[in-house]
BALUMRO-635562 format. One record per residue (C-alpha): x, y, z. Coordinates in steps of 0.02 Angstrom, whole numbers, plus 32768, in hexadecimal, padded with zeros to 4 digits. Layout:
N
XYZ/...
//
This chain:
436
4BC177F683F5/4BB87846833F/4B53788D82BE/4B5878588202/4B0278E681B1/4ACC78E780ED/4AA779B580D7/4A5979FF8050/499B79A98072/491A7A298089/489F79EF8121/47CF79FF8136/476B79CD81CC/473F79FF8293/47CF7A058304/478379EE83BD/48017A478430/482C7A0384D2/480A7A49857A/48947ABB85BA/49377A7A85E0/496E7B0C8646/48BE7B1486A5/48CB7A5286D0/495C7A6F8733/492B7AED8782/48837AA587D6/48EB7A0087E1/49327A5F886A/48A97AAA8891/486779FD88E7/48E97A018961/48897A7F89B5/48087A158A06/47EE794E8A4F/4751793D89E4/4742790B8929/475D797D88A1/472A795687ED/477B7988874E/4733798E86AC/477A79AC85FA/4821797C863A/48A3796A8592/48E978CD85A0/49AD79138588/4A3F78E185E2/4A5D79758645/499F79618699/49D478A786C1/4A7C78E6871D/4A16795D8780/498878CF87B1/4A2A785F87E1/4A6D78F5884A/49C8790188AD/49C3785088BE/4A6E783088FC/4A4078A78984/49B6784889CA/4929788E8967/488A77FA890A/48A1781F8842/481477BE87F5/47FD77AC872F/474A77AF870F/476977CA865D/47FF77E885F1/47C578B58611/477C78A986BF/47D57887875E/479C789A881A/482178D88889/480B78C18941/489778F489B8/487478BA8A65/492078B28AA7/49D278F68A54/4A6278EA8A7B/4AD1798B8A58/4B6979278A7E/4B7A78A989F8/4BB8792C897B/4C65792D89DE/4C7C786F89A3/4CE8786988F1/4C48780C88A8/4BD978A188DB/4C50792F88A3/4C5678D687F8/4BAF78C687F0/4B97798D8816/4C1379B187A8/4BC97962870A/4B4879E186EA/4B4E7AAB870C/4A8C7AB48750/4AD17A3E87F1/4AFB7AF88829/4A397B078848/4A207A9288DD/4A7A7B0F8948/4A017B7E8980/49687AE289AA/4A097A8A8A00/4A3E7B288A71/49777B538A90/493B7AA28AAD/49C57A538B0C/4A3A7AD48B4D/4AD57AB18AE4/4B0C7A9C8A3F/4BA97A5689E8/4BDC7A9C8932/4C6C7A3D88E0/4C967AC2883D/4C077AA387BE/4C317A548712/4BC37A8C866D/4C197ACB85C5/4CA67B2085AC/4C787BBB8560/4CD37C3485D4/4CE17C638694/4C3F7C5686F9/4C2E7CAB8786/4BCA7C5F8834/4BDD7D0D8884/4B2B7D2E8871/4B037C7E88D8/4B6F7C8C8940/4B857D3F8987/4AB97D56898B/4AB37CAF89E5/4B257D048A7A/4AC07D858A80/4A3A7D298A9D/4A8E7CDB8B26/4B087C558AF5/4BAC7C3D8B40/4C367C1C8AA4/4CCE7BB88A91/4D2C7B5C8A24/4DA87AB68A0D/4E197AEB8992/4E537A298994/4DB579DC895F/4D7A7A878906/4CD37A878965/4C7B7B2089B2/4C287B078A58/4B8C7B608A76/4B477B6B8B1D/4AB27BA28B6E/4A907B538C2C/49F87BC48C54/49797BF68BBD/49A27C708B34/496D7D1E8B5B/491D7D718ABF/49707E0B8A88/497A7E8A89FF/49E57E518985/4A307EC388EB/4A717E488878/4B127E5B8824/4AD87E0E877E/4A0D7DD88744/4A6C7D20874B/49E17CAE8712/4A297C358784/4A5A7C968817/49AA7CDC8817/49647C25881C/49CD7BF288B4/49967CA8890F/49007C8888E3/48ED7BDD8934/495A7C0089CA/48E97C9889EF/48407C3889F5/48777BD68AA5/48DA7C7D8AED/48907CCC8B76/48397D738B44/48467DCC8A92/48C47DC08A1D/48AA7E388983/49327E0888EC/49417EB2887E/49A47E9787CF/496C7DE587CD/494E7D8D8729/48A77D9086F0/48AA7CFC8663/48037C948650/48687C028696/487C7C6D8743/47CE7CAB8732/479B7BF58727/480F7BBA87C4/47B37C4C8814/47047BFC87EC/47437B5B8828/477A7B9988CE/46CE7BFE88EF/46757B4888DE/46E27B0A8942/469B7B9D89C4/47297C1389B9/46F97CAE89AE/474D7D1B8908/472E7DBB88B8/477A7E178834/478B7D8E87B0/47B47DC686FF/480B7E5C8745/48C47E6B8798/48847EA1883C/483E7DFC88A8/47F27DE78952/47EC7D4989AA/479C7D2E8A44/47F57CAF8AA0/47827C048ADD/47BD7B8F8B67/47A37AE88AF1/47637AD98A2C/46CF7A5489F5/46F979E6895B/46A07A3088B5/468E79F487ED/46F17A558774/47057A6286B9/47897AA18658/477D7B2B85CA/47CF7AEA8503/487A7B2C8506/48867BBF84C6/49427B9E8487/49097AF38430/48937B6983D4/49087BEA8394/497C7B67835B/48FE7B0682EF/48D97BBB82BA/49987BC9826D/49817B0D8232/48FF7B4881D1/49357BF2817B/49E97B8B815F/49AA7AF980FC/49157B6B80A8/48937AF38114/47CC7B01811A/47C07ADA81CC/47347ADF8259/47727AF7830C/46DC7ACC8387/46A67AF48411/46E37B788422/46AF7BEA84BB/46A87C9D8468/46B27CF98509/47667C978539/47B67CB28497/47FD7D6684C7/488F7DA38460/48B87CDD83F4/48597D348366/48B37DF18356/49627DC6831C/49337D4182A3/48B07DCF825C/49587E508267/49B37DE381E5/49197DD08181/48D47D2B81BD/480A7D3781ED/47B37CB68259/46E57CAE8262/467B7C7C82EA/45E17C3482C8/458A7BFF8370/461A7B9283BC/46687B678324/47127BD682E9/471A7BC7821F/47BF7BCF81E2/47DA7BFD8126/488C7C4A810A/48A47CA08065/49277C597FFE/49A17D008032/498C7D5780BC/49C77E1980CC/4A027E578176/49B77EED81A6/4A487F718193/49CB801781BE/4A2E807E8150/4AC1806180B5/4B4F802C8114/4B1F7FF481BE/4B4B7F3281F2/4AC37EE48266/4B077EC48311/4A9D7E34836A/4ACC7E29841E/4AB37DDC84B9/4A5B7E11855B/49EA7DE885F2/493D7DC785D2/48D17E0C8571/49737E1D8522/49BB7D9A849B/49E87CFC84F2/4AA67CC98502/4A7F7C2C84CA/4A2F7C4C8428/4AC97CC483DD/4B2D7C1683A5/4A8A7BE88330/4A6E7C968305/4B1F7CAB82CC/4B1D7C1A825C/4A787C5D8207/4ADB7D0081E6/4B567CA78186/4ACA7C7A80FA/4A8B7D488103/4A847DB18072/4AF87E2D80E3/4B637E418177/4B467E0F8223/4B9C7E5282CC/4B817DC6834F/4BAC7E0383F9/4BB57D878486/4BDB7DEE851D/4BA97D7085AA/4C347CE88587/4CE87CF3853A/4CEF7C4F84EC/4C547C3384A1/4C7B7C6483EA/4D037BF383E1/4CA77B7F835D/4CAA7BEE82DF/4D6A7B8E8282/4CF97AED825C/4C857B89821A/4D007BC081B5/4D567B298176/4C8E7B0E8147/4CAE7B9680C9/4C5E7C268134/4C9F7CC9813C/4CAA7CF881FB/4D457D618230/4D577D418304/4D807DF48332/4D8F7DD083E6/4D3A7D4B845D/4C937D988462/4C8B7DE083B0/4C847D848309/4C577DE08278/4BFF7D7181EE/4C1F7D9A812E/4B627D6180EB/4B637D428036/4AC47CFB8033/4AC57C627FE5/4B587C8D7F5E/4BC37C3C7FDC/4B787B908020/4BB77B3580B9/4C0A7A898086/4BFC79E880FC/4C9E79D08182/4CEA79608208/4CD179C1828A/4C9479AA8353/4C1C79F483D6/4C797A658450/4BE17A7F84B4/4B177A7384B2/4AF87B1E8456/4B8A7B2383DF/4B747A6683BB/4AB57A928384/4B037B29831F/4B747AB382D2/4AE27A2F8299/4A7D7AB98263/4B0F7AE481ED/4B357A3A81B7/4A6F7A108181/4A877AC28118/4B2D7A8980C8/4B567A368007/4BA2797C804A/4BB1790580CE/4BD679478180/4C2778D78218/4C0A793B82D4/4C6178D98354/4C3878E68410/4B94791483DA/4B4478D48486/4B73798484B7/4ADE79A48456/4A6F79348491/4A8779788554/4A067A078513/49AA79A8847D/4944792C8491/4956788A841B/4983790183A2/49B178AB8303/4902784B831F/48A078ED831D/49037939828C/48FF7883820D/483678A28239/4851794681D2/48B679008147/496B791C817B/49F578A58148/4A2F787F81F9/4A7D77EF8257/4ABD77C682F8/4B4677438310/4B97771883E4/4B48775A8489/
//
């Protein structure tokens, strides 16, 4: 599937984000944890929540639709096993957030299988934080190096723990998290990841009757409950979806409204668009976006180059450095972008350059951006989506550029974005779609 972008075309309007992408697959595992039903509201209708409701389903769990953004999960009976099949290890392998179901799987029924997870290909990541705080919980490990699938076992119930995690994985948390609400005794999780998305998973679980404290901080405590009632849940607007239509905006000089917009959850999307000059205001739920035409990086004194980086929460999310680095290249000054989490996630930045951006790669998780302002305007390419946050990146930067753009592969987009050339022809763009 492509995009035929037309850049140059200032845009007006609301965008409505969708619920969380990250979130939904989280409490998509979530309903693993117990036989009764389990609602879900505000799901994003994206390919990567599909894969995980097919996951859950293939493994014996009810997925109702009631809606095209509500679905009722009720898992009854599973069936750990069927991941060992070829159809069921493709099916894992399709999406990175299968990695999720491994802590309901080893708490609920005693065992669960792992074939390697799939996901983009933006540098190594690690399942040491799963898997080593799962053992310590109680799990028995193994692994079939001829079918690449890790064998998690746990024939009596988990036995909560204290458990110092390695890294605040968002992830790892989430599957700790789960696996300790149906161990036997305490668990406390200290350097855990303390995202809204975990505080929400956290919510979900204590309506579910688990019993959690500590939520917005990295030290948890989790009671562990002998079974889990079913519960309603709805998702928080993604947060990333936000600070992306936030670069849309300051990159094609847009009067846009982003609503609703939950001011409490926003956390740090707002501080390095305001470090390069870039101001956001909230008025009640709505965020009102009106870029100035150039847009000065703060530099604190003569000489200094902003450095925007990375980190864990309520630090700058990973995933919002490939849109913030293709603002930069439209900034009235120079821009450090520092991705420490992955090595490979900068790797966009040639179709960047062959854009007409100045952006000099000076190792895999630094890329320093030349701004000139808009002296130097991006001009439309041939290009394709490498994953879901670069391919946004890229889009961004082709609505911004002088010409006709072409970004192939670009349903590596849509796994995050919902029906996203819909929402964006709403605002004015010149956007089509052409394949599946």
């Amino acid at each position: 599937m492509r995009f035929y972008i037309e850049g140059g075309t200032r845009l007006q309007g609301t965008y409505v984000p969708q619920g969380a992408k990250n979130e939904a697959l989280q409490v998509i595992a979530a309903a693993l944890l117990t036989p009764e039903p389990v609602e879900i509201q505000n799901l994003p209708d994206i390919r990567d929540v599909a894969r995980q409701l097919e996951l859950v389903a293939y493994l014996g769990a009810s997925v109702e639709r009631l809606d095209s953004h509500r679905v009722r999960i009720q898992a009854r009976d599973l069936e750990p096993r069927r991941l060992l099949l070829p159809e069921g290890r493709e099916l894992f392998r399709s999406i990175r957030g299968s990695v999720l179901i491994a802590g309901p799987l080893l708490a609920r029924c005693g065992e669960a299988y792992l074939p390697r997870p799939g996901g983009d290909k933006i540098g190594r990541r690690r399942l040491d934080t799963h898997l080593l705080g799962l053992m310590q919980l109680g799990a028995t490990f193994s692994y079939d190096t001829k079918t690449e699938t890790f064998h998690l076992a746990a024939p009596k119930r988990l036995q909560g723990r204290f458990l110092l995690l390695e890294e605040a994985s968002v992830t790892g948390t989430a599957n700790l998290l789960m696996a300790a609400a149906l161990a036997e005794g305490e668990t406390t999780l200290y350097h855990a990841a303390c995202e809204p998305y975990i505080q929400q998973l956290g919510r979900l679980l204590q309506r579910m009757g688990a019993s959690v404290e500590g939520l917005g901080t990295n030290r948890l405590h989790i009671q562990g409950q002998k079974s889990l009632r079913g519960a309603t849940h709805q998702l928080l607007p993604d947060v990333i979806e936000i600070g992306s239509v936030i670069g849309l905006a300051a990159m094609t000089q847009s009067t846009l409204r982003i609503a609703p917009v939950p001011e409490e959850h926003l956390g740090p999307i707002l501080h390095p668009f305001a470090r390069m000059g870039i101001t956001a205001t909230l008025e009640g739920e709505a965020l009102v976006l009106e870029p100035p035409v150039v847009y000065r990086p703060d530099t604190l004194y003569e000489g200094e180059v902003l450095q925007i980086s990375d980190h864990t929460w309520p630090g700058t999310p990973p995933d919002l450095l490939s849109v913030l680095l293709v603002v930069a290249t439209q900034a009235a000054g120079h821009v450090l972008i520092h991705q420490k989490m992955f090595e490979s996630r900068l790797f966009f930045v040639d179709r960047l350059i062959e854009m007409g951006a100045q952006v000099v790669l000076c190792d895999p998780h630094r890329a320093l951006v030349i701004g000139l302002g808009r002296r130097a305007p991006l001009r439309g390419i041939r290009m394709s989506s490498p994953d879901i946050r670069a391919g946004m990146a890229l889009l961004i930067a082709a609505l911004s550029a002088e010409g006709p753009s072409l970004i192939e592969q670009a349903d590596q987009i849509e796994r995050g974005y919902e029906r996203l050339d819909e929402r964006l022809r709403a605002l004015g763009a010149s956007i089509r779609r052409e394949g599946e």
